[in-house]
C-alpha positions in Angstrom: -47.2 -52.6 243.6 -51.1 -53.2 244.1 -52.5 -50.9 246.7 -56.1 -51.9 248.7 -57.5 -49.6 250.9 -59.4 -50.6 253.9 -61.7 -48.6 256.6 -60.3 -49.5 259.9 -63.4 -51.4 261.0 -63.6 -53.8 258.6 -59.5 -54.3 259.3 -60.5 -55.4 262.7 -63.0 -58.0 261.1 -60.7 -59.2 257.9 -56.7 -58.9 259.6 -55.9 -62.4 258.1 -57.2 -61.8 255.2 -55.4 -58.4 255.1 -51.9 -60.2 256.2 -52.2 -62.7 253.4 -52.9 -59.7 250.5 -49.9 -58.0 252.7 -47.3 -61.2 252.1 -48.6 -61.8 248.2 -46.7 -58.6 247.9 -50.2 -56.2 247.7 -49.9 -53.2 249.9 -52.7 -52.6 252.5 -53.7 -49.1 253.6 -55.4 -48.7 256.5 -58.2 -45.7 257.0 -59.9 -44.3 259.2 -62.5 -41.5 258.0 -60.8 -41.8 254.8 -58.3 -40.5 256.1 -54.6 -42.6 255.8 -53.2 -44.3 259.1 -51.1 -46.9 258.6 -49.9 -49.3 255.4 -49.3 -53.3 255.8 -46.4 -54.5 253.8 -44.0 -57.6 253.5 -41.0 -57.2 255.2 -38.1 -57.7 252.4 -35.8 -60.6 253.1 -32.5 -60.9 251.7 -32.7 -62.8 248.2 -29.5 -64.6 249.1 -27.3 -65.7 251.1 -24.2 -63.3 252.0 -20.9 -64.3 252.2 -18.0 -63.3 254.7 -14.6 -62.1 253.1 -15.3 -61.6 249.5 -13.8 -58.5 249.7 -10.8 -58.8 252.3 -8.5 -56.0 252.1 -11.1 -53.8 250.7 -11.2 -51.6 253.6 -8.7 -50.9 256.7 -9.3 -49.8 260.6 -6.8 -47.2 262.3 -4.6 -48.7 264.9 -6.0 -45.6 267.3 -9.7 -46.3 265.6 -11.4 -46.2 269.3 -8.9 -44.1 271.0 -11.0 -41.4 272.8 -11.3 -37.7 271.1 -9.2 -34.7 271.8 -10.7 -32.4 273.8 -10.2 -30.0 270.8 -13.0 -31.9 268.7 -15.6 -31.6 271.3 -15.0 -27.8 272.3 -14.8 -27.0 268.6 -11.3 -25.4 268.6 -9.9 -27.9 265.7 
């Protein structure tokens, strides 16, 4: 990934321009002093589209799943 640095002033001048970079997939670090404060980046979305029950019977619940816990499992004394 393509990194640009940028001093926190001219941030405040150029944000769109910074969002835009940001969503072409080039990763935007914010400075201040030259020192490293914060880093713009897409947020991933999923590729495609996910579909219930592909994998029924996969995994199984407990009839007593969300039954409360013995008093034994919070005091320790299993």
């Amino acid at each position: 990934m393509l990194t640009k640095t940028v001093d926190i002033q001219e941030a405040q001048t150029n944000l769109k321009e910074l969002l835009s970079l940001a969503l072409k997939g080039i990763e935007v670090v914010l400075t201040e002093g030259g020192i490293p404060l914060v880093r713009l980046a897409p947020i991933a979305s999923p590729t495609k589209q996910r579909t219930a029950g592909l994998h029924a019977g996969a995994i199984w619940t407990s009839d007593d799943f969300d039954e409360p816990l013995p008093d034994e499992f919070w005091t320790g004394n299993l």
